[in-house]
N, C-alpha and C positions, 0 to 999 in steps of 0.2 A: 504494500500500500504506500507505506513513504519514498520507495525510487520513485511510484507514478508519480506522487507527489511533488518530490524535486524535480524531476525531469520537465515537469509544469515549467519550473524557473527557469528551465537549462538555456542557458546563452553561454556567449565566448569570459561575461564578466563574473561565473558563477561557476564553483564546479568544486566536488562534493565525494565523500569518502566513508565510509558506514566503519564506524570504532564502536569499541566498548570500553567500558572503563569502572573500575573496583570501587569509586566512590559515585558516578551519574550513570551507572548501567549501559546498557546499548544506546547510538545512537548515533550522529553522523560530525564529524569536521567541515566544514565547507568554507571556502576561501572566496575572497569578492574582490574587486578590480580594487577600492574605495569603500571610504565609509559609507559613503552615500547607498552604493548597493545593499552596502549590509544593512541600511535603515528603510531601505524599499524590499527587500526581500522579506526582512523580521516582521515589519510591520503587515505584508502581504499575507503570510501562513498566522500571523495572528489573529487577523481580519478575519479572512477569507474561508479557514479553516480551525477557527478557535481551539489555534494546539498552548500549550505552555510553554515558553523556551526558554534554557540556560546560555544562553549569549553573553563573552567573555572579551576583553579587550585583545585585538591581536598581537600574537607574538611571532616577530620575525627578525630574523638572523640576515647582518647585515655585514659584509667582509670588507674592508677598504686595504687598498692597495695603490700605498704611495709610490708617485713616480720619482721624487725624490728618494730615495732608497729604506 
């Protein structure tokens, strides 16, 4: 039921990965272009399909690589 569900959303700025986890049980990762997307997607499955969601601020791993040495 929730792939049809995601796939609802499916575009290039959205894309989505089904985890489990010991403390929030089964459920999915999904990554957004922008916050903006994350605030139109969240707000859409909350809308449209009155689910509950644990939505978390993103973490990402950022490498810089000076040309100076």
């Amino acid at each position: 039921m929730y792939f049809t569900l995601l796939n609802h959303f499916f575009s290039s700025a959205f894309s989505f990965e089904e985890e489990s986890s010991g403390s929030l049980g089964r459920g999915f990762r999904c990554g957004f272009l922008g916050m903006l997307h994350l605030e139109i997607v969240t707000e859409r499955l909350r809308r449209e399909f009155n689910l509950e969601l644990v939505v978390t601020t993103p973490s990402i791993t950022y490498y810089v690589k000076l040309r100076n040495g």
